[in-house]
N, C-alpha and C positions, 0 to 999 in steps of 0.2 A: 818250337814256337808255342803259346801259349794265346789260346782268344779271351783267357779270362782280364781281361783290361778295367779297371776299377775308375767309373768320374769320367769316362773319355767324355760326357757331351760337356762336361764344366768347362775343358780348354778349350781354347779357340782353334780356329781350323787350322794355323798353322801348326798350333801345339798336337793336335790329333795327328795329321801327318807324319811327325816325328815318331810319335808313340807307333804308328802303326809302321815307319820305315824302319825304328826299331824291333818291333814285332816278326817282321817278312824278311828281316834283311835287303828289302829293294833300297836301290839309290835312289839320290831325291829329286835326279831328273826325272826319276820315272815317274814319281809321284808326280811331279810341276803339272803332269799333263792334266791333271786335273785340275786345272784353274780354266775360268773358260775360256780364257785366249790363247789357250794351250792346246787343245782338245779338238775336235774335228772343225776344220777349217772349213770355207766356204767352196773351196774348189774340190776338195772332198767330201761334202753334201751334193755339189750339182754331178760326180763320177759318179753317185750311188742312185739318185734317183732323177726323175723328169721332171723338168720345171723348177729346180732348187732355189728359193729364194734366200733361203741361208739355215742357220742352224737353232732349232728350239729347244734352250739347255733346261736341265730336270735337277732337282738336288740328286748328290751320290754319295749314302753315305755307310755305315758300315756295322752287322751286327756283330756285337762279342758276345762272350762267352760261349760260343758254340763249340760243343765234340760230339764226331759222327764216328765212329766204329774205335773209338779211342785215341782218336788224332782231333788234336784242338785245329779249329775251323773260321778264320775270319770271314764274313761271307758280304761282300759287295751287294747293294740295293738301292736302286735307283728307283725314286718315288716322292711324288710330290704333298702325299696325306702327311701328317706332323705326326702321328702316333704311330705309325708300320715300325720304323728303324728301333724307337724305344722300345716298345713295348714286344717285339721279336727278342731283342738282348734281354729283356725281363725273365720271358718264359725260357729263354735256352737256358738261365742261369738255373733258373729251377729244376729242366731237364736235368741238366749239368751233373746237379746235386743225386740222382738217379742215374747216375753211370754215363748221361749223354746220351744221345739218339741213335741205335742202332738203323743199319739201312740193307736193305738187300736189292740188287738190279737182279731182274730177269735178263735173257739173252735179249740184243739188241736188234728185234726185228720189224721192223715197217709193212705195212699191206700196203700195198697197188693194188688196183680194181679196173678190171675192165667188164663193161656193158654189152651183152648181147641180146639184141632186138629180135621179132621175126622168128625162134627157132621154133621147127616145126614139130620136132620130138623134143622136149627139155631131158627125159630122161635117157636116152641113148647120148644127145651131146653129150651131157655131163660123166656119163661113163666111157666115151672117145675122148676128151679132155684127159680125164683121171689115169687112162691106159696111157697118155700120152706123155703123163707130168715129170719123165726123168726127160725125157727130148726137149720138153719147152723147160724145165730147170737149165739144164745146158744151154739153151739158145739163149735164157737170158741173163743168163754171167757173163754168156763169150767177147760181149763190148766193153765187160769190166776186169780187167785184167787186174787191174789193182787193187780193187775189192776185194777179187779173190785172193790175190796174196798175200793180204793182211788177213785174212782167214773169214772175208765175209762172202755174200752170194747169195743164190736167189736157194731158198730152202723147202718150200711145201707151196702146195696148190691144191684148194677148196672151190668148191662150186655151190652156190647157192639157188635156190628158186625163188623169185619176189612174184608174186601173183598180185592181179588187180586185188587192191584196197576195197573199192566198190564197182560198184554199178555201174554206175557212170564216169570210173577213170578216162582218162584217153587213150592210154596207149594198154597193147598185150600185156601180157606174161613176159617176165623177162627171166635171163641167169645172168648172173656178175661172178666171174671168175675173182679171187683171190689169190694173188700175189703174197707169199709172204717172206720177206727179205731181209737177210742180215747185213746189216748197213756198218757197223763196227764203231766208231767214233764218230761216224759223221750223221748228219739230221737226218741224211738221206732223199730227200724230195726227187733233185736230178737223177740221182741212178734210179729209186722206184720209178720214176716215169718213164725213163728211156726204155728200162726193159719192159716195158707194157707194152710200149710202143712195139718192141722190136718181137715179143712174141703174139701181137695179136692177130695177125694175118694169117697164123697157123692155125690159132683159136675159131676164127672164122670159118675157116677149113675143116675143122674138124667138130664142130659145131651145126654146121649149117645157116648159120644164122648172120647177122649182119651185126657186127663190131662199133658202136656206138662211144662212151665217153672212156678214155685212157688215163687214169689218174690213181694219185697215190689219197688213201684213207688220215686225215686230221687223228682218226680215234683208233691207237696205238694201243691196242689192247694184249697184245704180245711184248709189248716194250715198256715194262712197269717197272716204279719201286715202291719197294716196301718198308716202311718205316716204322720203328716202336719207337716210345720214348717213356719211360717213368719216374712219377715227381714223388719223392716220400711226403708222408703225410705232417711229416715235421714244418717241411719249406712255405705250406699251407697256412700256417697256423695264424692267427691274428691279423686275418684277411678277410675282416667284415664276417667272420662267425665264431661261434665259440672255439674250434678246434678246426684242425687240420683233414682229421676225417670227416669231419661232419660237411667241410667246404668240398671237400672232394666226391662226397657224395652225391651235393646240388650239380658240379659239373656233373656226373653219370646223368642227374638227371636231363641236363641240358641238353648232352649230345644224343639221348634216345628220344625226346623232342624233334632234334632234326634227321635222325632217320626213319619217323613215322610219318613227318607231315613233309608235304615240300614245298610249303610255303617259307617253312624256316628251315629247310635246309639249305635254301637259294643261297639264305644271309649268311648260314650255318658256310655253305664253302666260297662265298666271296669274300668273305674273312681269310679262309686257306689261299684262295689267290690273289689277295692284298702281298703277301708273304713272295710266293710262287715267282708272281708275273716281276715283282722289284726285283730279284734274284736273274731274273731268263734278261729282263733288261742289261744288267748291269753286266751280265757275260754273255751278249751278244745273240741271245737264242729268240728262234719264231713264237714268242710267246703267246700271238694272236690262236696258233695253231694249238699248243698247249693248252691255252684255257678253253678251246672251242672242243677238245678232245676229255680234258679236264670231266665236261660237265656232261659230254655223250656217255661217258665211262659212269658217272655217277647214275645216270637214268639205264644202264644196260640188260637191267633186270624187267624191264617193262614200269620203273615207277624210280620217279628220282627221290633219291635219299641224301644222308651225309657222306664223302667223302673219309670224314677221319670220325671215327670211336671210341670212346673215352671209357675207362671201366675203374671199379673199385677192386685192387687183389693185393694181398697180403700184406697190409701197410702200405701201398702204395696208389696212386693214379697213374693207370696206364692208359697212353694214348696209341691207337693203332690206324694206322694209314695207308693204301696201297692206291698209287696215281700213275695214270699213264706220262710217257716222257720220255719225248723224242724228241733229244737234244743231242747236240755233237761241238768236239772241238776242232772237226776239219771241214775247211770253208767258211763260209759264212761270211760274217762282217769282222772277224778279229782281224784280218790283217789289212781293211781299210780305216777302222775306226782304233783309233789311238787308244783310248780311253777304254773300251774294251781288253786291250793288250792289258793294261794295267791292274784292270779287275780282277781278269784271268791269273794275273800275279800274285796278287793279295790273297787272292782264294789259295790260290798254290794247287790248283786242280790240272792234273794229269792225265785224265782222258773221259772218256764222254762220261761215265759211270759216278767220278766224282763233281761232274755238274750236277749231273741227275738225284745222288743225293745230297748234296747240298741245297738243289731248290727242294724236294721233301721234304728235309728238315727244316727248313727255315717255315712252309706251307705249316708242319705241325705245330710249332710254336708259335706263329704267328694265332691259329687253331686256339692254341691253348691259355694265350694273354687274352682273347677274347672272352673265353668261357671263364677265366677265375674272374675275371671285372663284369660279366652278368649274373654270373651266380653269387658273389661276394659281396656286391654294391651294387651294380649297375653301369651301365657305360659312357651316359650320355655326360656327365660334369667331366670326367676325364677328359670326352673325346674335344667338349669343348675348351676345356683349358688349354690344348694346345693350339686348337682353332682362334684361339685368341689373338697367337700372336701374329695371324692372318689380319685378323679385324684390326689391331693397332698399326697394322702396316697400311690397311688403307685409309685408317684414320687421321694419318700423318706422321704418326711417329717416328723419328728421327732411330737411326740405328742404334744409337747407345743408348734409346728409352725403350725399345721393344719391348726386350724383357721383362722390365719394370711395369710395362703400362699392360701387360698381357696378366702379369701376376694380380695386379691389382683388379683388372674388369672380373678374372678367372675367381677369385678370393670372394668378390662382390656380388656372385653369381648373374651378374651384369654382362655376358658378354657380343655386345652392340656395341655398334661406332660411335652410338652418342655419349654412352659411360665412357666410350675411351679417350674420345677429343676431350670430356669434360677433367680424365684422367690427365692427359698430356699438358691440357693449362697449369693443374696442379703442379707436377713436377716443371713446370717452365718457370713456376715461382706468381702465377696470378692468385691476388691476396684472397681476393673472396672463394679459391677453392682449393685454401690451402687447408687439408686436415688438421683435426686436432688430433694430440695424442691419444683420448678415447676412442676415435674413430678406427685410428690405425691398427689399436689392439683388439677392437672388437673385430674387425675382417679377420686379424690372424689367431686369432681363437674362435672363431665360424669355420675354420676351413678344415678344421678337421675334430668334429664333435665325438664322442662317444660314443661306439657301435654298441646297437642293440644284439643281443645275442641271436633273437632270430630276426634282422628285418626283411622286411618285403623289399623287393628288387626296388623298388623307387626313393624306400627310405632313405638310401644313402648310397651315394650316384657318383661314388667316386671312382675309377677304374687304375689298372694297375700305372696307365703313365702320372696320374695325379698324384701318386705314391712316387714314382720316381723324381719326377720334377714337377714341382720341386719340393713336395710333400715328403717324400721318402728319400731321406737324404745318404749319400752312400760315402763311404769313407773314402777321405784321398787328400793330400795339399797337403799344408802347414796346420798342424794340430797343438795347440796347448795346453799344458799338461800341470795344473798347480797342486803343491801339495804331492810331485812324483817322488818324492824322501820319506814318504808314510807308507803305511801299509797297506791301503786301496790305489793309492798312486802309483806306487811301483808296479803292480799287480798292472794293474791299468797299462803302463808305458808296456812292458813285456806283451802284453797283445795288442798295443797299435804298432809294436816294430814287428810284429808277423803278416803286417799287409800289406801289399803290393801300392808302391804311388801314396804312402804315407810316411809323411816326415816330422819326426814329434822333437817335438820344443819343450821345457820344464822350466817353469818359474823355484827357481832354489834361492835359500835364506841363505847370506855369506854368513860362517861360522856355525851351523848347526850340520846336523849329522846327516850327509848329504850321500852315505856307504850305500846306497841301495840304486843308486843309476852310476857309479865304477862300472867302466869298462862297457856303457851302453853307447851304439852309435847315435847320441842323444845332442839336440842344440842346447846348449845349458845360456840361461838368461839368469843372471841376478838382482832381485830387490825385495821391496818389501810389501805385502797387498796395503800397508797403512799409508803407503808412500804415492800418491794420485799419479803423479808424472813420471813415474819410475815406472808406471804398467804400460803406458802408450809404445814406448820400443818391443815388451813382452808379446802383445797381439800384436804389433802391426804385420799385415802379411796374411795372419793366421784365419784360415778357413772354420775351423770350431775352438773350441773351448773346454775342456772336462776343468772345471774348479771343484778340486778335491779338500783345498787345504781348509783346514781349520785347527784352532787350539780347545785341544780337549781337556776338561779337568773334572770329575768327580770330586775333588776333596772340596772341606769348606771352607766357602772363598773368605778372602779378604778383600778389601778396598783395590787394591793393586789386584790382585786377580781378577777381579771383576770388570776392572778399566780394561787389562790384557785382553781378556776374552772379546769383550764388546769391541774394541778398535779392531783386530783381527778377525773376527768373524761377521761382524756388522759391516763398519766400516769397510773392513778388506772387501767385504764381497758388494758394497756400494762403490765401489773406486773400480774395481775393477768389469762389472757388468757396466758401468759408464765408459770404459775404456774400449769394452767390447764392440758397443754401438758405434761409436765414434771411429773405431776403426772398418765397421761394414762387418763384423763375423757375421759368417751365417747362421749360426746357432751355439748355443752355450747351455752344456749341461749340468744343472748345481746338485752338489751330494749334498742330500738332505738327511737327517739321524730319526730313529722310527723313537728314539726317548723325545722329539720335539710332534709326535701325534697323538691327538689325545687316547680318550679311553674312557670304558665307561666306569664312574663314579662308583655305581654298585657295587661292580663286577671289574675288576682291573683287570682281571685272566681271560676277559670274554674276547672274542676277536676283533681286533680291532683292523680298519682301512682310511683309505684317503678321507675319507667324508667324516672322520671323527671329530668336534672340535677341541682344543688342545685347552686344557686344564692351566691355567698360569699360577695357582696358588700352590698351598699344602706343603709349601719348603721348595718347589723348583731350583733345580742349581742355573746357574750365571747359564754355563755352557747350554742345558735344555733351551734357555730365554734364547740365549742366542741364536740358536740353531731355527727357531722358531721366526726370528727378525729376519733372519738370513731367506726364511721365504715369504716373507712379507715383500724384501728388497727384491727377489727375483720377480713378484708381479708386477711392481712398478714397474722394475725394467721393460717388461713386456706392455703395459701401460705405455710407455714411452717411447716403442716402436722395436725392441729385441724380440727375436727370437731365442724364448727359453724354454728350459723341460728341468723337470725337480725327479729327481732319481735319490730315494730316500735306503737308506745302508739298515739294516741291524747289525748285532752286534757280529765279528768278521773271526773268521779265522779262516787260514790257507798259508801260503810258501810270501816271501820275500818279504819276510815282515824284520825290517833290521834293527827298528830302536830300541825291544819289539814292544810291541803294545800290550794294552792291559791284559788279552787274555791269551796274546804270544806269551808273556812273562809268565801267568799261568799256569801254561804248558809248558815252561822251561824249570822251573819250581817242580811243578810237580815231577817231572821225570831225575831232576837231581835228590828227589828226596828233600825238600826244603818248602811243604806245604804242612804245616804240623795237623792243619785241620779243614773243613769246607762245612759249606750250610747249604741244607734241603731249598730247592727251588725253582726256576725255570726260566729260559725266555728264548727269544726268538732267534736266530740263529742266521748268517748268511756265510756262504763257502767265497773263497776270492773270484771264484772262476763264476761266480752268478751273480754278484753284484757289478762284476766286470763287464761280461754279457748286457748286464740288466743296462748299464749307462751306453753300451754301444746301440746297444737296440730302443735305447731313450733316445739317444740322437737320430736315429735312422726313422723313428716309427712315431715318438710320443708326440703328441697334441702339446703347441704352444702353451705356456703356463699351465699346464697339466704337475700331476704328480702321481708318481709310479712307485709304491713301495716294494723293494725285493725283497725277501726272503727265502731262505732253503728249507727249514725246520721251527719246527719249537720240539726245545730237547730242555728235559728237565736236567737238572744238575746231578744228577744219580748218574746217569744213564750218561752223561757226557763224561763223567766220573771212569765208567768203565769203559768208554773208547780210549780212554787216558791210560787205562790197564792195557790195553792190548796193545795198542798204540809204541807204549814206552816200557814195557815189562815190569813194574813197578806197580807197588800194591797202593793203591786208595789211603788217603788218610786212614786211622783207627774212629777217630772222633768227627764226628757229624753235630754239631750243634745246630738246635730251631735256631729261625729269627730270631723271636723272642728274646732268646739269650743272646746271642750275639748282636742285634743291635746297641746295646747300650756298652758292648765290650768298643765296637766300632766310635762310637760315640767319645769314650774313655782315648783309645788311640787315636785316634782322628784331633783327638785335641793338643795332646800330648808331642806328636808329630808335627803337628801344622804349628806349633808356640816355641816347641825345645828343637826342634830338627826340621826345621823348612824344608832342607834341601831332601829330605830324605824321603823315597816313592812311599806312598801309599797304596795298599792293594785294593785292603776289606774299610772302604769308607761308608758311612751312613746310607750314603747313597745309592749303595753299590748294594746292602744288603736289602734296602727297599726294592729296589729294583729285582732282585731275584725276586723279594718275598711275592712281589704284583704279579708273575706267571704271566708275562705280559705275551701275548702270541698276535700276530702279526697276520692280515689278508694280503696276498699277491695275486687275488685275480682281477685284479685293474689291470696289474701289465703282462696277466695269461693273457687276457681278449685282447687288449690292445696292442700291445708290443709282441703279441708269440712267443713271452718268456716261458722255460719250464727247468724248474730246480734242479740239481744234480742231488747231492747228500752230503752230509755232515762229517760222515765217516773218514770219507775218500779227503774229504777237508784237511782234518786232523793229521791224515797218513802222512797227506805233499808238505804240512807245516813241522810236523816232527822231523821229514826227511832233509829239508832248506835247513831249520837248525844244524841236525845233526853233521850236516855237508859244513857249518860255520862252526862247529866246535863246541856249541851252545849246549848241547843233550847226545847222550853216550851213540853213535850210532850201533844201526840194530838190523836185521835180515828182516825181510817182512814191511820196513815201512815201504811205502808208494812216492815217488818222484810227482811232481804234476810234467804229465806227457809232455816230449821234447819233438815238436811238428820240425818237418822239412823248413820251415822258414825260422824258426826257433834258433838251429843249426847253424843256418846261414847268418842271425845276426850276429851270434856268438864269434863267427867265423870272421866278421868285417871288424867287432871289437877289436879280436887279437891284433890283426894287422895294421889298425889304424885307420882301415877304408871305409 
């Protein structure tokens, strides 16, 4: 079984069920019970308690991605706050990414306590007691015959002296014997009591004194678990600070805040038992007891502090935790409460040990979504976004507006009843509060602005559920895919078919060269992006969007080129972000070209970023224009109520490039020996596997109408020259010509070609050698801070695109090139090709 479940809060409850009767293997009567006319009846509320008037149901719902000792963990939680269940599956993911949350249980022993009044020597009772404690161990197993055969029983006995407080207490000195009992799976209550009961007449006896209250101790300080959990500092990164350590850091600082003061360690662990107490619910345990023991435990030093620890060690955030917990799977309410039965299923927990860590674990991460959303942003926009859809519910919103009218107060930072009735006439179609499309797009570019690298906790108050929902969008559903017959699209398709609950769709052109999705378990769709009504079947359905396509051309255009470019790249991408809206996508990511950002005029080599404005003179080619309209069309879009993000490419190289493109071609030239010569120059560089990255984490993370450029390098042409050497065994051109000289050669052949030989490629066009000569380098810390990008290398690039050649025939194969790694799920799709499934 597997907890890692990707999008479950997207389905609806019946579609979650599925996934999780898939998950556990239970039938789906089992599940049914959890509908509420399924679940405890009313004549099983009034067996259970006094006075039943009927049954008070609670949402139940369920966190994933949890692993405790290496076993993946579904964990049941019943809780009516909107942020628990999210934001616990947030932080287990990150756990996760840190091996999962290791857990250890101590032996499972309970204190009983009995009260002695009246003694007239404390010290001699207490040493007639202690001679006595193998006779009263024996007396008080002897009524538990079954305890004992399961290997539990009464195990040690302690004696304490409680002297007056003050002056004026009212009663003596007293001793309280100590019980301490091995209970085995079960809570324990009845048996610690009975045997208190059944040895205290001899206590008395041997005591002298007068036997007062017989009861068992709430604060289980003998019956602990221990929990660690560590998040590397990568999972961190782009979460409201500059880096992953730097955020990891602020939690250290958070959590030794709440173990010096205890004012905030109150908040500090009623955050852990937001976690805890949803968990003891949902499988039946005294959770009143638990947290009343919880918080005794956390003050047992004489000063209450945090229950859980957070530290900075070797790259990572370690959280440590040890809580009392004394919980059992025998007795209780499991076998009158239905619904119980079923939790205890889901979890797949086998005896008391694995409830025990599972509510830890769940307590720690729950711990840990709190501190990354105060130390990162802040918690309070979060906590309201989801409180919203509380507020729309009393506002009247009908069930299929909730959402809707919750996003919008949430977006609005309005979230009151009045913003939301005023929301609800909107969507009911009342004219005077119908938005304008300015309106719409400035909400969804307010809601998630640009992190300052260091702000203050209130600057930016978004916590990790607003990231999740619906800010941070997580992959899953019908995805499609334009432009997957290129060489960022394929690249692309090959890592959305390694995710779980993702089904990718490809808009492909009937008659072009379509060899690069052969043999993918891929939906193929065919038209054309110039064709308006040909796209409405391509999304309908589809949950995202990656539009990759575009017609690329450096040569110098003609009339007819210049038409091609503009319809397909303009137009395509106005037809189809109108097709997007129209069909409800949730988001849509456009590849945007770093040759369509500007640069400075001076200095073309200086770094350039998003904020450059874009140069439209000095020769521009059709394609640069285009690419440029292409994001002019994507803010409209967003103007007009899409959700967009511009995820902008340099120039690419890596594996599955099949047409291949200009600097596959290249690398296929140069290793046949068929490069006669090259020119000194530079520019920015992107690996498949980072601009691939960069557009997944454009979806999941970027800011509506945002634009993110990726890059991996700026690598001079020298120097890529000799990865080419190593790469392919094959020695560098002899001849290196300047610019200089070979522009006006370029110029000569570029005319030559494009007049006498249309059909025939062009490598070295005018274009192409400007472009080198401008050493154009590229900024990517837009989408380090924002999205938690971080580049691989140029090299390892070169190795996986020589080795895809060499695997097609394309360049001599050679020992030493590099594959691009073939994951477990890699495997598996290659696996479902072969057979058809």
């Amino acid at each position: 079984m597997t907890s890692s479940i990707s999008g479950l809060y997207r389905l609806t409850v019946e579609e979650r069920r599925e996934r999780i009767q898939k998950a556990t293997g239970l039938d789906a009567a089992a599940l049914s019970r959890l509908e509420p006319l399924e679940g405890l009846s009313g004549a099983q509320a009034d067996r259970m308690v006094e006075n039943a008037l009927g049954v008070f149901g609670l949402p139940f719902g369920v966190c994933v991605n949890m692993q405790i000792d290496g076993r993946d963990v579904l964990a049941p939680m019943v809780v009516e706050e909107p942020s628990v269940v999210a934001a616990c599956s947030y932080a287990a993911k990150l756990l996760r990414a840190g091996g999962g949350v290791e857990a250890h249980c101590s032996e499972p022993r309970v204190i009983g306590q009995i009260q002695l009044m009246e003694v007239e020597d404390p010290k001699a009772a207490t040493e007639a007691i202690l001679a006595a404690e193998e006779e009263l161990l024996a007396l008080a197993s002897s009524g538990h015959p079954r305890l004992a055969k399961a290997g539990g029983g009464a195990r040690a006995l302690r004696v304490r002296e409680l002297p007056r407080l003050e002056a004026d207490d009212p009663c003596g000195d007293m001793l309280v014997v100590h019980l301490s009992v091995d209970v085995r799976d079960a809570m324990g209550a009845n048996a610690v009591n009975s045997m208190c009961e059944r040895i205290a007449p001899r206590i008395a006896e041997l005591s002298g004194g007068r036997v007062a209250l017989r009861i068992l101790s709430n604060l289980t300080d003998e019956r602990t678990v221990t929990v660690i959990g560590r998040v590397p500092f990568a999972m961190l990164d782009g979460k409201g600070t500059a880096n992953g350590e730097e955020l990891a850091k602020r939690i250290e600082e958070a959590s030794v805040f709440a173990e010096r003061d205890p004012y905030r360690a109150c908040t500090h662990n009623k955050g852990i038992m937001n976690g805890v107490d949803a968990a003891l619910i949902a499988l039946g345990q005294d959770w009143r007891a638990v947290e009343a023991g919880a918080h005794a435990y956390a003050a047992k030093d004489g000063r209450y502090t945090a229950m859980a620890r957070w530290r900075v060690e070797d790259g990572h955030l370690v959280g440590r935790m040890t809580i009392p917990l004394a919980v059992g799977t025998v007795g209780g309410v499991a076998k009158s409460h239905p619904v119980v039965a079923v939790a205890r299923d889901i979890a797949q927990v086998r005896c008391a040990d694995d409830v025990a860590k599972l509510c830890a674990s769940v307590g720690l991460a729950q711990n840990l979504g709190a501190l990354r959303a105060l130390a990162a942003e802040g918690i309070q926009r979060g906590h309201m976004r989801l409180h919203a859809r509380n507020i729309a519910i009393e506002a009247g919103a009908e069930e299929h507006e909730v959402l809707e009218v919750a996003k919008r107060i949430a977006d609005a930072g309005k979230v009151n009843a009045r913003h939301a009735a005023d929301v609800i006439r909107e969507l009911r179609g009342t004219p005077e509060a119908t938005p304008t499309p300015i309106a719409i797009a400035a909400r969804k570019l307010r809601k998630r602005p640009p992190t300052p690298a260091t702000p203050p906790i209130e600057a930016t108050v978004e916590d990790e559920m607003s990231e999740l929902r619906p800010i941070e969008h997580e992959l899953g559903g019908t995805i499609l895919v334009t432009g997957a017959s290129g060489h960022l699209g394929a690249n692309l398709v090959h890592r959305l078919l390694e995710e779980d609950g993702v089904r990718v769709r490809v808009l492909l052109r009937e008659g072009s060269n379509n060899a690069a999705m052969d043999g993918l378990p891929v939906e193929r769709v065919y038209g054309d992006l110039r064709d308006r009504e040909a796209l409405d079947p391509a999304v309908e359905g589809c949950r995202y969007v990656f539009h990759v396509a575009a017609q690329l051309s450096t040569v110098e255009p003609t009339p007819e080129i210049e038409r091609a470019i503009w319809e397909s790249n303009v137009l395509g991408t106005r037809n189809l972000l109108a097709a997007a809206r129209l069909a409800n996508v949730e988001r849509v990511v456009v590849t945007g070209s770093f040759s369509a950002t500007g640069y400075d005029l001076d200095d073309p080599s200086a770094v350039a970023d998003e904020t450059m404005p874009f140069w439209p003179f000095g020769g521009s080619l059709p394609y640069v224009h285009s690419k440029q309209l292409v994001e002019h069309e994507t803010l409209k879009a967003c103007v007009e109520g899409l959700d967009a993000v511009i995820v902008t490419s340099c120039a690419l190289l890596g594996p599955h490039d099949y047409k291949p493109s200009r600097m596959g071609q290249t690398l296929v030239d140069f290793a046949n020996g068929k490069m006669p010569a090259y020119i000194p120059g530079g520019f920015s560089f992107v690996a498949a596997r980072d601009i691939v990255e960069g557009h997944i984490r454009g979806l999941q993370r970027g800011a509506t109408g945002q634009k993110y450029i990726i890059a991996t390098q700026y690598v001079e042409v020298d120097e890529l020259m000799g990865i080419f050497e190593e790469v392919s065994g094959h020695a560098r051109p002899k001849i290196r010509l300047p610019a200089s000289v070979m522009a006006p050669v370029a110029e000569v052949s570029s005319f030559v070609l494009g007049n006498f030989f249309p059909g025939k490629s062009q490598r070295l066009t005018p274009a192409a050698v400007k472009i080198l000569d401008q050493r154009r380098r590229a900024s990517f810390e837009r989408a380090r801070r924002e999205l938690g990008y971080e580049p691989t290398g140029i090299r390892q690039a070169v190795h996986e695109a020589y080795a895809d050649f060499a695997r097609r025939g394309f360049v001599p194969a050679r020992e030493g090139t590099t594959e691009a790694p073939v994951t477990e799920r890699t495997e598996e799709t290659r696996a479902r090709a072969a057979t058809g499934s």
